[in-house]
N, C-alpha and C positions, 0 to 999 in steps of 0.2 A: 531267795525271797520269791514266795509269787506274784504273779503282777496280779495287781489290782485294776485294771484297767487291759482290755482285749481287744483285738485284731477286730475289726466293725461293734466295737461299742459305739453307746451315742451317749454324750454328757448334754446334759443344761444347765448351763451356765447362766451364773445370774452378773447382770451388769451395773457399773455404778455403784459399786461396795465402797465407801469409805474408808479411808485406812485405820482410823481408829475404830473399826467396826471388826477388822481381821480378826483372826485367833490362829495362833500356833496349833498345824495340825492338816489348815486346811489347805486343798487344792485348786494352784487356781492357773489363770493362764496371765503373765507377765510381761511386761516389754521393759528392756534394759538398751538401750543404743539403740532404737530402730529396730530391736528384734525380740523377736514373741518366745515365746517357752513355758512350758505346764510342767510345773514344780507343785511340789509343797513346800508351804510355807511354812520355816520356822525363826521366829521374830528372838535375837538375841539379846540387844539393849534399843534403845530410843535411836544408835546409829549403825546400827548394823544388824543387817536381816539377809539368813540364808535359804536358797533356793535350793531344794535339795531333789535331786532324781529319784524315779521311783527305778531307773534299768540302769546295775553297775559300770556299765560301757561309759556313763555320762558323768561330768564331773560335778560339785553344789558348785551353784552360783553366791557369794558374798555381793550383797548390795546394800547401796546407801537408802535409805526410806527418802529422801530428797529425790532423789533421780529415779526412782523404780515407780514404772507405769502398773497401774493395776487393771488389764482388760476386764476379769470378770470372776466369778470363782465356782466351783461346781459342786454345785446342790443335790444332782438325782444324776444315776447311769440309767441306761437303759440296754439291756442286753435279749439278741435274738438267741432262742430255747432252743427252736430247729430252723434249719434255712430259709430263706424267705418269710419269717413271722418274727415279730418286734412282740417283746414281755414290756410291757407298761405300767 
C-alpha cells in the first residue's frame, strides 16, 4: 500500500469532534492510556471501535468508545512540491 501521508507532510487537524460526529474512514489523532496515535478510524458496533495503521509494521488498536480520547481528526494535508515551498 502507498502511504498516504509523507515524510514532512503537514496535516490540520480539526479539534473537538464529537463522537457522535465521527464516521468510519476517517483520520484522526487518538489517546488510549495516556498515549497519542494517528489511526483511522473504523467504528465497529456502539462498543467496539478499531484503530487501524496506515504502515504494516503497526498493529490496529481495538478500543472501547468509553475510554478512547479523541484529540482531533484531519481535515486537509499540506504537501511541499519542491524543497523549501509548502502547496496550499
Amino acid at each position: 500500500m502507498e502511504p498516504l501521508f509523507l515524510d514532512q507532510d503537514l496535516l490540520l487537524i480539526e479539534r473537538d469532534v464529537p463522537f457522535n460526529a465521527l464516521r468510519r474512514g476517517v483520520f484522526g489523532i487518538f489517546s488510549l492510556d495516556g498515549e497519542f496515535t494517528f489511526k483511522r478510524l473504523n467504528i465497529q458496533s456502539n462498543n467496539l471501535i478499531l484503530l487501524e495503521p496506515l504502515n504494516s509494521k503497526y498493529s490496529t488498536i481495538a478500543a472501547n468508545p468509553a475510554t478512547l480520547r479523541i484529540y482531533g481528526i484531519a481535515i486537509a494535508i499540506f504537501r511541499s512540491l519542491k524543497e523549501g515551498m509548502l502547496c496550499l
